[in-house]
Backbone bond lengths (Angstrom), bond angles and torsions (degrees), N, CA, C in turn:
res aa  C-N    CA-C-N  psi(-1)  N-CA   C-N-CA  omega(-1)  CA-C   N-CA-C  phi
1 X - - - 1.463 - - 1.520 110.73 -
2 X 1.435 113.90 -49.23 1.385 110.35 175.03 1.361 109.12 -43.54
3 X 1.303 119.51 -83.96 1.399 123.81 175.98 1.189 108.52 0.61
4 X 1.464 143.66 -95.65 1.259 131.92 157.61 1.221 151.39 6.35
5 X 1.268 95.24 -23.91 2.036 110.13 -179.97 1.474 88.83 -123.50
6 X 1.416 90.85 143.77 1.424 116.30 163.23 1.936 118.34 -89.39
7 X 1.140 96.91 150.88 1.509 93.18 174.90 2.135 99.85 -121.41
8 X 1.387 99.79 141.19 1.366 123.42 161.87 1.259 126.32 -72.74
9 X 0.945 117.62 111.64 1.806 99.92 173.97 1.301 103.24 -113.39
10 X 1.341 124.18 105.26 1.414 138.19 163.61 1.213 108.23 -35.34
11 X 1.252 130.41 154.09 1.866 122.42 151.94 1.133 111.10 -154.68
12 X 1.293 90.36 138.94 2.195 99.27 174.46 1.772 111.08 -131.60
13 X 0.829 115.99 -161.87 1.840 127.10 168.25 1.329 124.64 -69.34
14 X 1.424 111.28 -56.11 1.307 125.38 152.00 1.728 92.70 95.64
15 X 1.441 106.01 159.60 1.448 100.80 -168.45 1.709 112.27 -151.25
16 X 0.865 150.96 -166.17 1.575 160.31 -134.13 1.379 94.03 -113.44
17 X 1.047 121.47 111.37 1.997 117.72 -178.48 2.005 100.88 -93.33
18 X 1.418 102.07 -24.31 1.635 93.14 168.79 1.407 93.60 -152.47
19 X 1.787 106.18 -168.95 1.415 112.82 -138.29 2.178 90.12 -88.01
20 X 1.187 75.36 -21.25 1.950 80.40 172.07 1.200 109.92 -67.96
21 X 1.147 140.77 -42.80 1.118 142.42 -160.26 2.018 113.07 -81.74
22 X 1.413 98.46 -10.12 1.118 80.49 174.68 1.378 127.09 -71.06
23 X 1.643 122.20 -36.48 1.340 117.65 -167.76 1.338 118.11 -66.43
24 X 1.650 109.55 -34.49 1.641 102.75 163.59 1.736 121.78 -60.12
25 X 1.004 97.60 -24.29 1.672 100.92 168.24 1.561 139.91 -65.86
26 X 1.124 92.51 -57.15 1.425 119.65 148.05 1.929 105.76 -35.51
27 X 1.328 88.22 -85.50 1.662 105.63 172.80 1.531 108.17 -15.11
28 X 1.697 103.72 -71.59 1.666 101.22 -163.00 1.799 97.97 -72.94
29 X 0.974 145.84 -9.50 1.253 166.53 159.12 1.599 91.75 -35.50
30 X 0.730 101.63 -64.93 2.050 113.18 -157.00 1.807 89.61 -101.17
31 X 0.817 113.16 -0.50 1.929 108.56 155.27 1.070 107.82 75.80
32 X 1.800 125.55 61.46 1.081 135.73 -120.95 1.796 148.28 -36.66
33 X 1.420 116.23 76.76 1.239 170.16 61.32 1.535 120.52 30.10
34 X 1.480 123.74 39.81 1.277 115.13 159.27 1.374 131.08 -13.78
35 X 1.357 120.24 122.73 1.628 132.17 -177.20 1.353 89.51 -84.43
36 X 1.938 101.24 139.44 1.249 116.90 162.08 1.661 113.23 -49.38
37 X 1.260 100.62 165.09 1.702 110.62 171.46 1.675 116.75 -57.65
38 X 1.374 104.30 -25.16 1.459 123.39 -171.55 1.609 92.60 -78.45
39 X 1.186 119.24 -55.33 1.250 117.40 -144.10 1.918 87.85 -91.35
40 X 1.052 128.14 -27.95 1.601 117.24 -179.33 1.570 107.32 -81.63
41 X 1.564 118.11 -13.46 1.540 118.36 -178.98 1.847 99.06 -76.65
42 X 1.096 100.71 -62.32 1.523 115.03 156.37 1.529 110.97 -3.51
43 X 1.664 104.83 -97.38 1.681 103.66 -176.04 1.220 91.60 -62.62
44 X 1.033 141.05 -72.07 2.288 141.90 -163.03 2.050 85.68 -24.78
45 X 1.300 130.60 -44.09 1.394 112.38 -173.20 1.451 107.30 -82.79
46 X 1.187 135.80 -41.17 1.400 141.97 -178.49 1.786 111.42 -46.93
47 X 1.527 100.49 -40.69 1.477 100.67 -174.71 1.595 85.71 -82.43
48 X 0.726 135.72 -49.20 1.721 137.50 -159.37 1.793 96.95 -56.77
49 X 1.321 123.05 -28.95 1.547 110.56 -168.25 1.280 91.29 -110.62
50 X 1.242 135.51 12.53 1.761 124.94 146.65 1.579 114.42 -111.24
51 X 1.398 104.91 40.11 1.819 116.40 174.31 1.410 123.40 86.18
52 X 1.939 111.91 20.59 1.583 102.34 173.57 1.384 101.61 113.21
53 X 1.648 115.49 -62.85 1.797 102.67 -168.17 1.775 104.33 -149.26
54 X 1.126 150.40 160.24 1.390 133.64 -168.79 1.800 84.54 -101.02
55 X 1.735 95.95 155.86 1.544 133.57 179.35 1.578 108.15 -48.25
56 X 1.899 107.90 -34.44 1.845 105.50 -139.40 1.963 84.10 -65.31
57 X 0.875 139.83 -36.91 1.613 119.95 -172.85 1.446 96.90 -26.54
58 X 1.690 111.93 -81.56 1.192 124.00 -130.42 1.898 87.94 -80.08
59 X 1.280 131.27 -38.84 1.420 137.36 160.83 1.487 102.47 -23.18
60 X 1.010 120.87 -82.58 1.489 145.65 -156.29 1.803 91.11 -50.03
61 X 1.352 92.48 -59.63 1.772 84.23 -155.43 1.870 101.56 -78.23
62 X 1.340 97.91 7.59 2.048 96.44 160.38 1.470 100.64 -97.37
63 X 0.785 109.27 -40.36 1.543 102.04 162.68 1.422 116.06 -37.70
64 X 1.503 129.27 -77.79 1.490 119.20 158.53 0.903 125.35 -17.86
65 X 1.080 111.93 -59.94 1.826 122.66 -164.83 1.292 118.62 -76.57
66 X 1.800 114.66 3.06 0.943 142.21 -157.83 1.876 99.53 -103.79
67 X 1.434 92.37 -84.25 1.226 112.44 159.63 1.560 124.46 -30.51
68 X 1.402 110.28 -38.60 1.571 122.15 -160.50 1.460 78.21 -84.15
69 X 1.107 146.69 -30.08 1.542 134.42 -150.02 1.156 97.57 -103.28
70 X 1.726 128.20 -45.30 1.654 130.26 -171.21 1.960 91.13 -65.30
71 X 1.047 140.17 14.69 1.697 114.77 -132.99 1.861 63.93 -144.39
72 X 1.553 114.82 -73.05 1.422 105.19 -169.60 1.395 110.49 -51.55
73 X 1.448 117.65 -48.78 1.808 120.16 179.82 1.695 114.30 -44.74
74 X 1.284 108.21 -4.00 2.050 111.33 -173.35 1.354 95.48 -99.07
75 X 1.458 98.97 -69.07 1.309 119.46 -153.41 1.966 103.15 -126.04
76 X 1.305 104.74 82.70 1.662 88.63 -178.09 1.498 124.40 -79.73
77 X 1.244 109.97 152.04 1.896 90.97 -178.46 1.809 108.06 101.58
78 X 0.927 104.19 -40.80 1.459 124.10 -160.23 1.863 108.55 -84.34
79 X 1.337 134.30 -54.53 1.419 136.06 -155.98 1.797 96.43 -118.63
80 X 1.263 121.38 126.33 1.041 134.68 167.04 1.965 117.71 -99.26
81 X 1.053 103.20 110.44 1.945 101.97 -165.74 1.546 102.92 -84.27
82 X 1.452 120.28 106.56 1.471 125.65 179.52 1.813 108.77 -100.21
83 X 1.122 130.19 133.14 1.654 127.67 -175.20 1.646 87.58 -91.85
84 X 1.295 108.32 158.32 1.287 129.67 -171.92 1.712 112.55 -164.83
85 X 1.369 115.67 107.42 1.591 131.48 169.81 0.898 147.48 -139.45
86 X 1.902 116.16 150.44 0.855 108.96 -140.16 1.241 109.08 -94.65
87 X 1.028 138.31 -50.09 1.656 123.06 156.67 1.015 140.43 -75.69
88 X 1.586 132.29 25.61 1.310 155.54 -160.67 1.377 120.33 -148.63
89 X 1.358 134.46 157.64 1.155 129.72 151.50 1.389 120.53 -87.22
90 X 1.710 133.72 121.73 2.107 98.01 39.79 1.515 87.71 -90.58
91 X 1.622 108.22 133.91 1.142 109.66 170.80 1.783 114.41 -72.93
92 X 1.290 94.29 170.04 2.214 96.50 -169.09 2.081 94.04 -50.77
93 X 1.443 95.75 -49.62 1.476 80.45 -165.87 1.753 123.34 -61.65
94 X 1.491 110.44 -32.49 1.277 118.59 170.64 1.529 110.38 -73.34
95 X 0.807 138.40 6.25 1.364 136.18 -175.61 1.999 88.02 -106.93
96 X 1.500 123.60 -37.84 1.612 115.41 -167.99 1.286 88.37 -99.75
97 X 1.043 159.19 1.30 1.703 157.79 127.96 1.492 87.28 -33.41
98 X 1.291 114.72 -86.46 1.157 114.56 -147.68 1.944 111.98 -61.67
99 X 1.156 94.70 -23.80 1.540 102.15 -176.25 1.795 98.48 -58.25
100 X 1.778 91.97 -60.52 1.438 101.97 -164.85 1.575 120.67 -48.18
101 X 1.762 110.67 -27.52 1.573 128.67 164.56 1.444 113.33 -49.87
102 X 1.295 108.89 -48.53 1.703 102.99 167.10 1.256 138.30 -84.83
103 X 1.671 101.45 30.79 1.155 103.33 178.06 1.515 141.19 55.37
104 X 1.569 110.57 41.48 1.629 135.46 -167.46 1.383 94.01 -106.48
105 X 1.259 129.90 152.05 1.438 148.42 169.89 1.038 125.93 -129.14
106 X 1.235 111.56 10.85 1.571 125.46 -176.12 1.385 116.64 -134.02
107 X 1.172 142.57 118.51 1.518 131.05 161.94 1.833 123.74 -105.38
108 X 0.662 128.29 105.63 1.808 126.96 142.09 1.616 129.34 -37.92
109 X 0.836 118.43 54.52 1.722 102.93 -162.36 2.050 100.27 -69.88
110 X 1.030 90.17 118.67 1.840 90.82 158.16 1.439 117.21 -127.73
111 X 1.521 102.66 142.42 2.012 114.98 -176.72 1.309 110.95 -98.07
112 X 1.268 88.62 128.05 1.819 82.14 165.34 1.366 112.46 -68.43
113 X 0.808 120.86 111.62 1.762 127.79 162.09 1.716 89.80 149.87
114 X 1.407 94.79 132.38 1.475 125.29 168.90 1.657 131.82 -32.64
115 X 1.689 95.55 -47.83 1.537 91.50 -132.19 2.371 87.35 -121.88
116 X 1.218 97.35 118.20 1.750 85.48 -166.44 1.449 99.64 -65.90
117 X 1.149 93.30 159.96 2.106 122.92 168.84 1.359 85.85 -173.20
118 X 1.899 88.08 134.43 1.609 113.20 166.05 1.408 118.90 -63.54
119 X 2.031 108.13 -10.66 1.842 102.19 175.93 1.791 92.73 -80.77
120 X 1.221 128.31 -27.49 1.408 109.96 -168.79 1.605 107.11 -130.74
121 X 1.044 160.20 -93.12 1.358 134.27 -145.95 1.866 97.94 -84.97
122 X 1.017 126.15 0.09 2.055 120.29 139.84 1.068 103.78 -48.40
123 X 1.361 126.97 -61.70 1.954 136.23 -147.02 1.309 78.95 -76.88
124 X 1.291 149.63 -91.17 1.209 143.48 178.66 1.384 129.38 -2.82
125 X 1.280 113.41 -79.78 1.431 119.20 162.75 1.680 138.27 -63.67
126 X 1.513 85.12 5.14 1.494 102.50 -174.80 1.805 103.05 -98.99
127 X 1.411 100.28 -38.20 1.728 105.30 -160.83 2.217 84.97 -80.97
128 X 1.491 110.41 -38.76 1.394 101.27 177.06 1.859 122.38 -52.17
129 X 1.526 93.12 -34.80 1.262 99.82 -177.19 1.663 116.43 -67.81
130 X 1.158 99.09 -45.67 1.865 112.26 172.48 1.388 108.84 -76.25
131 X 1.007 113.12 9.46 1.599 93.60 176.84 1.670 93.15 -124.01
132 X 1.314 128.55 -10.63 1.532 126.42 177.26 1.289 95.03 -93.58
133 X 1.378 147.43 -38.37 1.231 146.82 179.99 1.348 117.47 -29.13
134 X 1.338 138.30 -53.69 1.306 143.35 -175.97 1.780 102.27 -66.43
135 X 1.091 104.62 -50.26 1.596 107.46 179.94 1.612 122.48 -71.11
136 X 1.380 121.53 -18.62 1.358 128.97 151.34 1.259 76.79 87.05
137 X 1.628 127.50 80.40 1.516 143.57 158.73 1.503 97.66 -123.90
138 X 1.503 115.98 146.47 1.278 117.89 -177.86 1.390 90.82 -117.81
139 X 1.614 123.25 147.36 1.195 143.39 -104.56 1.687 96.04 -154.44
140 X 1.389 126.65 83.76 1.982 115.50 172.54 1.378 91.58 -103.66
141 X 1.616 97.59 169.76 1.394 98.48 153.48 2.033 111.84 -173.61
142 X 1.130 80.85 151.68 1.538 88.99 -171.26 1.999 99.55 -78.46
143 X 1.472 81.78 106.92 1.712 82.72 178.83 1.363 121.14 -93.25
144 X 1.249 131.51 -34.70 1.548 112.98 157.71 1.886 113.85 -139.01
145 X 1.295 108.15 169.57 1.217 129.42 -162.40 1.404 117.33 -130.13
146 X 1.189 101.89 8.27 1.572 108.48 -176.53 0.896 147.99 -28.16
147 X 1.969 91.69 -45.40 1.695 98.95 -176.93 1.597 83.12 -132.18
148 X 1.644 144.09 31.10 0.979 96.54 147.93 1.627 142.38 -29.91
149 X 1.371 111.34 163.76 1.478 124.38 -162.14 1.662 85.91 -104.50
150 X 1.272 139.57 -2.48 1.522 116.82 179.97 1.298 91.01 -113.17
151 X 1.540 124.87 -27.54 1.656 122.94 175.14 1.574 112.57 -53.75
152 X 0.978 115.44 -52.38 1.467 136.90 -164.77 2.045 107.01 -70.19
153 X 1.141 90.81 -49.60 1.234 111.35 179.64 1.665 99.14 -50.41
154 X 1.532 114.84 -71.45 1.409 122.19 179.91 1.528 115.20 -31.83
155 X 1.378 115.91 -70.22 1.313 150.73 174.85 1.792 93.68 -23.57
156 X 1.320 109.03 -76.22 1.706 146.14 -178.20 1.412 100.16 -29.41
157 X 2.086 108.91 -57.91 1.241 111.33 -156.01 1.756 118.64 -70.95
158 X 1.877 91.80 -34.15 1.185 104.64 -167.83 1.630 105.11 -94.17
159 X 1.179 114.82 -5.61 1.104 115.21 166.78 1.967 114.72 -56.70
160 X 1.119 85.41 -72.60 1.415 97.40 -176.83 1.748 119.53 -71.25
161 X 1.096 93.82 19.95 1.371 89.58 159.72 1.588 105.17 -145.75
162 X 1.377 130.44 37.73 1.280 140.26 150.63 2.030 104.35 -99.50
163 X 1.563 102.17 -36.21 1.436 93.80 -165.77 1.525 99.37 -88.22
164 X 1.340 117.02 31.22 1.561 118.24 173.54 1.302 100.62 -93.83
165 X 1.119 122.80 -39.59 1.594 137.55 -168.49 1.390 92.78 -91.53
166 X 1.127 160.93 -8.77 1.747 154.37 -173.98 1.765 98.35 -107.20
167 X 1.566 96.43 149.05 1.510 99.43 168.79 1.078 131.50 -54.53
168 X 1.460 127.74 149.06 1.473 133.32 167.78 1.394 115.82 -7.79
169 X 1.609 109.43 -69.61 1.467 108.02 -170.06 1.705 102.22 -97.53
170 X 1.020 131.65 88.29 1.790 144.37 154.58 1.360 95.50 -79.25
171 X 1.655 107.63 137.68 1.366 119.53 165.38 1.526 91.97 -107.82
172 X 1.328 128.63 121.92 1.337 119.67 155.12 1.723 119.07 -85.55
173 X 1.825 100.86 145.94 1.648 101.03 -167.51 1.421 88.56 -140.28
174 X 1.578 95.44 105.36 1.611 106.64 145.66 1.836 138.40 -52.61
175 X 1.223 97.92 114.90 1.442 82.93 -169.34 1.723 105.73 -135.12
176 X 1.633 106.38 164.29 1.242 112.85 -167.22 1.602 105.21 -144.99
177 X 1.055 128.32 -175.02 1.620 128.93 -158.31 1.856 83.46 -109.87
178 X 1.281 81.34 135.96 1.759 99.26 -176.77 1.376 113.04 -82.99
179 X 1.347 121.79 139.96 1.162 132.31 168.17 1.633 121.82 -91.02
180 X 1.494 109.03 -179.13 1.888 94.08 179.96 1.547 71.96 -105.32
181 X 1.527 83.30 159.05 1.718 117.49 -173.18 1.818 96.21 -63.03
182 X 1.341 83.75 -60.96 2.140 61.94 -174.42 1.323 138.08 -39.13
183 X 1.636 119.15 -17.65 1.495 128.64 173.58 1.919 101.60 -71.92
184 X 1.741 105.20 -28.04 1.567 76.20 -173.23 1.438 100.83 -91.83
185 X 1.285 124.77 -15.79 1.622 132.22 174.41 1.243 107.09 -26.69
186 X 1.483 104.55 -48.68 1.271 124.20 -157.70 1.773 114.14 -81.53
187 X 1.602 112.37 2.81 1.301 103.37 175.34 1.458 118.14 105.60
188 X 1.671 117.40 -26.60 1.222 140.59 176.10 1.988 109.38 -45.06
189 X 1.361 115.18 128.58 1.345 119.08 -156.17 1.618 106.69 -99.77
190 X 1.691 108.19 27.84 1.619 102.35 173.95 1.551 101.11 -60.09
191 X 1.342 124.50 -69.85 1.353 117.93 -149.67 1.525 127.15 -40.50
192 X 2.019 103.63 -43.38 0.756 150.87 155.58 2.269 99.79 -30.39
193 X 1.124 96.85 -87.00 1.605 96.15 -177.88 1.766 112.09 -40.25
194 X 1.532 108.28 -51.48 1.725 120.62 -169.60 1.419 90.85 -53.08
195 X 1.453 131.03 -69.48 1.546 127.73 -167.90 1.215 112.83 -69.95
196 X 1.030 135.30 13.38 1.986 150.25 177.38 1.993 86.68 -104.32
197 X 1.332 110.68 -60.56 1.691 76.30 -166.09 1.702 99.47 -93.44
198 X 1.065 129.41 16.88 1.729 136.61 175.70 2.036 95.44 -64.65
199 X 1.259 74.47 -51.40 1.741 101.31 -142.46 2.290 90.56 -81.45
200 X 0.965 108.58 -17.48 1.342 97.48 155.63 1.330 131.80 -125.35
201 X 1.586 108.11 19.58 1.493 116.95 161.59 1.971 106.91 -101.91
202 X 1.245 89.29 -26.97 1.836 98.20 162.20 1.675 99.22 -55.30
203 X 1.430 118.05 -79.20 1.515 107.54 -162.93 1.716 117.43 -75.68
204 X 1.398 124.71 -9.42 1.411 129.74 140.98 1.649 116.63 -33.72
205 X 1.602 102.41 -43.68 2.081 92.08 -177.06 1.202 92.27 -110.10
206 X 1.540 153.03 -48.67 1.117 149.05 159.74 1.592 103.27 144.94
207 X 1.592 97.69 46.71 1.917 88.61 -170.52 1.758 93.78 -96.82
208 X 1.461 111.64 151.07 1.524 112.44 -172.18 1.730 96.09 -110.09
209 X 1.270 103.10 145.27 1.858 103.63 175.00 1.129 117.37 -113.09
210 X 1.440 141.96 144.96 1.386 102.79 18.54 1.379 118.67 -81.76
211 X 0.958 115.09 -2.39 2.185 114.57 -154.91 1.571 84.86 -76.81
212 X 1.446 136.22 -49.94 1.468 126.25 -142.21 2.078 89.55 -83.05
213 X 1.260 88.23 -69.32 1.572 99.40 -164.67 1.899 120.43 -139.55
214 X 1.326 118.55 127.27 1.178 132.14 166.97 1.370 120.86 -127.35
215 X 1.447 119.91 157.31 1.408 135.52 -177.13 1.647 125.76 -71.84
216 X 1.522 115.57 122.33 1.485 108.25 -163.76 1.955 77.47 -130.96
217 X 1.660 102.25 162.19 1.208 122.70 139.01 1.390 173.11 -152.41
218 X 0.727 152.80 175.68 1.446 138.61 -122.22 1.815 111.60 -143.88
219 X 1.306 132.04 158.22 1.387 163.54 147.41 1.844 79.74 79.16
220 X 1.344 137.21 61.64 1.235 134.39 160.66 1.880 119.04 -35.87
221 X 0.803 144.64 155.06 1.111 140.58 -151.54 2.269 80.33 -107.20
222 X 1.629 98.41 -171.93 1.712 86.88 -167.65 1.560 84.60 -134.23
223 X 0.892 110.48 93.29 1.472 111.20 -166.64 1.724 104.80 -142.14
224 X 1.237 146.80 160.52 1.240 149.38 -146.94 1.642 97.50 -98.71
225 X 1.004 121.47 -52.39 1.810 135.99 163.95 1.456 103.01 -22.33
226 X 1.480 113.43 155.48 1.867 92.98 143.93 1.041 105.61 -105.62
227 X 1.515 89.07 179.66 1.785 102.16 -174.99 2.071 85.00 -126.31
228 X 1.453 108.72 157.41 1.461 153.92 157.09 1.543 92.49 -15.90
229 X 1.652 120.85 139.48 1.230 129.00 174.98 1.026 118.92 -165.29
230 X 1.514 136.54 170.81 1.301 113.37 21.24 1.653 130.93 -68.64
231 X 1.268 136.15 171.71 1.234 109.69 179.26 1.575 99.00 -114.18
232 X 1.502 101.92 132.08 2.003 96.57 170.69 1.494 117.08 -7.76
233 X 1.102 108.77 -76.53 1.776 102.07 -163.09 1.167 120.99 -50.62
234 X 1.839 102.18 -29.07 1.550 100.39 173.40 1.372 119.84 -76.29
235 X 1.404 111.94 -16.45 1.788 115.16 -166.46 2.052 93.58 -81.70
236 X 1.282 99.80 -50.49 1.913 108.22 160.88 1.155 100.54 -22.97
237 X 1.154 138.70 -83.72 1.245 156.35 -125.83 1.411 108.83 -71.40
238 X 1.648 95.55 -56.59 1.468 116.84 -172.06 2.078 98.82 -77.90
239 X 0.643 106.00 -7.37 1.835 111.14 -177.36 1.415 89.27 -81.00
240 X 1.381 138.66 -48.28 1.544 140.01 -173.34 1.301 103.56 -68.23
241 X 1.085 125.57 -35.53 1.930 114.20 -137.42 1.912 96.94 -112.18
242 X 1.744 79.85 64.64 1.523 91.50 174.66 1.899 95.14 -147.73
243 X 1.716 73.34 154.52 2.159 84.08 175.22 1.339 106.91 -96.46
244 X 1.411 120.45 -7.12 1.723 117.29 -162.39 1.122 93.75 -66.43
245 X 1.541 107.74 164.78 1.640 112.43 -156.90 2.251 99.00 -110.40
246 X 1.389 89.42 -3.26 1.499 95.71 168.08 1.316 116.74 -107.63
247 X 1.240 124.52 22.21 1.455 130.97 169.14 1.183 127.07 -37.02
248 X 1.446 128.05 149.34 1.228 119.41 174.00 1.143 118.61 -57.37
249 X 1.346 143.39 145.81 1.581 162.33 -168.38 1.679 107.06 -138.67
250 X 1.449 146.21 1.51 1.277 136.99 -160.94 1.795 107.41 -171.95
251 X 1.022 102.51 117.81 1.785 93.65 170.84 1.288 111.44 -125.54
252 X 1.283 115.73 127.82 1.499 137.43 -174.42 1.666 97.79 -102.23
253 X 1.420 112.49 103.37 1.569 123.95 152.58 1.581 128.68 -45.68
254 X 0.944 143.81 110.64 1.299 128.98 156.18 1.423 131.51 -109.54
255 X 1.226 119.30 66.00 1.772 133.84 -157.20 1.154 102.21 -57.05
256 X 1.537 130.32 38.44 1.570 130.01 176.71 1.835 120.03 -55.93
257 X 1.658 93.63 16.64 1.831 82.97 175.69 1.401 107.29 -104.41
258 X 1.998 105.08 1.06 1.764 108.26 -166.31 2.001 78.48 -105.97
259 X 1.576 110.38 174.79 0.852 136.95 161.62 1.667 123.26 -140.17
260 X 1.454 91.96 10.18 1.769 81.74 158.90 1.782 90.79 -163.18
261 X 1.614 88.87 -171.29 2.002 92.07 -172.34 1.639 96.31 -82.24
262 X 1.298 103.44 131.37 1.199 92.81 165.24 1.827 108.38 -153.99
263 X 1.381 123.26 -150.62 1.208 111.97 -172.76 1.547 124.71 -64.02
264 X 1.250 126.87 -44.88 1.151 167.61 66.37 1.541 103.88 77.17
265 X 1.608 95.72 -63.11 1.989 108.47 177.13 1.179 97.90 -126.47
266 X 1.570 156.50 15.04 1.173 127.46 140.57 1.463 116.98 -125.45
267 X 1.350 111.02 39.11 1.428 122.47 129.39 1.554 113.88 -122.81
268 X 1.396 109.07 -73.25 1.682 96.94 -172.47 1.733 121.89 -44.95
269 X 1.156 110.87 -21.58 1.357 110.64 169.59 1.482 128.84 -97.50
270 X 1.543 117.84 -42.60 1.043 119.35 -176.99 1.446 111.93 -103.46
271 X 1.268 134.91 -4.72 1.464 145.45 143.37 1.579 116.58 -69.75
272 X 1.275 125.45 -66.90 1.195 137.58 -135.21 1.865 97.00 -104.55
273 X 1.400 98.05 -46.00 1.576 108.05 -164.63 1.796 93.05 -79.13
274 X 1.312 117.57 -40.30 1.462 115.92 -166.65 1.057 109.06 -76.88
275 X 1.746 120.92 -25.23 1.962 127.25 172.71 1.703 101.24 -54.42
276 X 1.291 102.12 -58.10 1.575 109.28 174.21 1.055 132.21 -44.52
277 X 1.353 125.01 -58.53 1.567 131.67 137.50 1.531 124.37 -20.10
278 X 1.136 130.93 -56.70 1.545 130.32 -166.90 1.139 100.52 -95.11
279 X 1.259 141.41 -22.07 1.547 143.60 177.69 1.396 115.58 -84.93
280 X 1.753 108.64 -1.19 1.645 114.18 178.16 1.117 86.43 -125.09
281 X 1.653 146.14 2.48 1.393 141.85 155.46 1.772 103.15 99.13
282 X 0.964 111.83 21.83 1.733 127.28 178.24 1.425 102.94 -93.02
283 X 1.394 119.79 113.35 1.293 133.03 166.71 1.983 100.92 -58.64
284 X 1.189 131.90 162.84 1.412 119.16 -145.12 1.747 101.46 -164.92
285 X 0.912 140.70 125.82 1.580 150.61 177.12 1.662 123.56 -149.97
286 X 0.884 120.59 166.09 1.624 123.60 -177.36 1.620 100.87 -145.79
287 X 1.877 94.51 151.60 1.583 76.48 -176.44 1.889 87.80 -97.97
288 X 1.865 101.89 -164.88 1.397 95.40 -165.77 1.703 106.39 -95.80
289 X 0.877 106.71 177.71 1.288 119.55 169.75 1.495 134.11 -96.40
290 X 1.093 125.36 136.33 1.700 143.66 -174.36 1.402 104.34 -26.56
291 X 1.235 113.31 -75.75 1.448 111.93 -166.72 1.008 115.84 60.29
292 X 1.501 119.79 -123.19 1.346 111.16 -175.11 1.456 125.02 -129.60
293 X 1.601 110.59 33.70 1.305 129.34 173.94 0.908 138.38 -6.20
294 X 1.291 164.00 110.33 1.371 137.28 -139.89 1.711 102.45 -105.76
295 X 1.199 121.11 -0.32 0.984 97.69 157.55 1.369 131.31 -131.46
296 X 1.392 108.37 11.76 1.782 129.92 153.92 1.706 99.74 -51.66
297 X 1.685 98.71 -56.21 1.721 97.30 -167.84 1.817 100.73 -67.05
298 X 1.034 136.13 -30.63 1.493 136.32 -167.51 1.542 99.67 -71.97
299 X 1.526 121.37 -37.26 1.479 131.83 -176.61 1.607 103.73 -60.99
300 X 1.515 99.91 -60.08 1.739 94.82 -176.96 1.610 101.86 -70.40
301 X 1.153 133.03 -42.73 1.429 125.51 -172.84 1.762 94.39 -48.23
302 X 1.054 138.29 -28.98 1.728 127.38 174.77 1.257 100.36 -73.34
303 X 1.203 119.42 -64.27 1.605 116.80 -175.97 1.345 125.06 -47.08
304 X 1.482 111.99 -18.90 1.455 105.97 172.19 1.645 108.65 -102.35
305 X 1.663 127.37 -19.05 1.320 112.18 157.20 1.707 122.19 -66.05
306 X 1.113 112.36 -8.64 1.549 130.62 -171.14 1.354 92.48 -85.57
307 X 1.570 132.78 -28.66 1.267 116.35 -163.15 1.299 118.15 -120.26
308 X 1.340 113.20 13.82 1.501 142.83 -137.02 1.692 90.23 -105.59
């Protein structure tokens, strides 16, 4: 009977479930590479000024439970929802151990996050693929989500009813987690995906670019390389350092590369990005995040019987 059902393995980043857990996190983070004392006091304060530890644990696994429910309501009996991460436990490979223990022959892998690059939902579907390989599991996966029509929709709804409450002139700035430039050197189709769902959640509310809204990004990795830009603070910056008398006055966030709260958008954005904002006199908002939507999760629950 097993045989017959497929199992899902969800996957996300995965994050620090207590205050111990960060340095091993961190750790496998930097490819294991212990962070200086400086640099683990560092994040140890970042989680501490968004309440101690970030949400995505308990996010993530409604997400499952999310998914597991849009997935039984199609097809019941049929899809088993396994979590799988990448810097956390259950890590991707212990999560297809464990799949492969119950005797599944099939995998679905889907990422949380939208928008493909071979540095992140590739690495994903790549470590799933090598780690089902020995067990002779065959391996799909829903590689991007970009423009779903329930993603976009979300994005769309809450959009336009945050920039009701923001001044006249709001620039809204889509933003996504930056890569180092050599991945896009290389041909890699992030940028490409971010301005695919920008550019139809733009004509979803009817904002025109450049004046309404353009693409900035955010939580750059700290590495000697560069990474992909502009980066928020600089696009902030440059929104002020004008005399026109219709200047921007309001910036509306749209972190459409995250799908749940996590460190990422409620510090670098809503700490760090919003200090920046009010200290250049920019009224400042974000729209919300996916989580566990019920009908974001019902959208991918098709996409993975579609791919099944």
């Amino acid at each position: 009977m097993t045989s017959q059902r497929i199992a899902v393995l969800l996957m996300a980043y995965g994050t620090p479930r207590t205050k111990e857990e960060i340095l091993p996190y961190y750790t496998d983070i930097r490819r294991g590479r212990p962070p200086t004392p400086e640099l683990l006091a560092e994040l140890t304060a970042r989680y501490d000024a968004i309440g101690g530890l970030s949400p995505l644990k308990q996010l993530t696994e409604a997400q499952q439970t999310g998914l597991q429910s849009a997935l039984d309501a199609i097809e019941p009996g049929t899809y088993t929802v396994f979590l799988g991460l990448k810097h956390a436990t259950p890590f991707i490979e212990e999560s297809v151990e464990e799949i492969a223990a119950q005797g599944f022959t099939r995998i679905v892998g889907v990422v949380l996050a939208p928008h493909f690059s071979s540095y992140s939902i590739g690495q994903y579907l790549g470590r799933t693929r090598e780690a089902a390989a020995p067990h002779g599991i065959d391996v799909v996966g829903v590689e991007s989500w970009a423009i779903e029509p329930a993603f976009i929709d979300f994005l769309a709804d809450d959009m336009r009813t945050k920039l009701a409450g923001l001044p006249a002139h709001t620039k809204v700035l889509f933003t996504a987690h930056s890569l180092p430039q050599r991945i896009i050197d290389g041909g890699d189709p992030y940028p490409h995906e971010l301005r695919a769902t920008a550019e139809a959640v733009a004509t979803a509310v009817g904002l025109m670019q450049p004046s309404q809204w353009s693409i900035a990004w955010q939580s750059a990795g700290r590495t000697p390389e560069p990474w992909i830009g502009p980066d928020i603070l600089t696009v902030i910056d440059e929104l002020t350092a004008t005399e026109d008398p219709e200047k921007v006055d309001g910036v509306l966030v749209c972190a459409c590369g995250f799908v749940a709260d996590h460190l990422e958008v409620l510090y670098d954005l809503d700490i760090e990005a919003q200090h920046h904002a009010s200290e250049r006199g920019l009224a400042f908002a974000r729209t919300a995040c996916v989580n566990d939507d019920s009908a974001v999760m019902s959208a991918l629950a098709a996409r993975v019987v579609s791919v099944s």
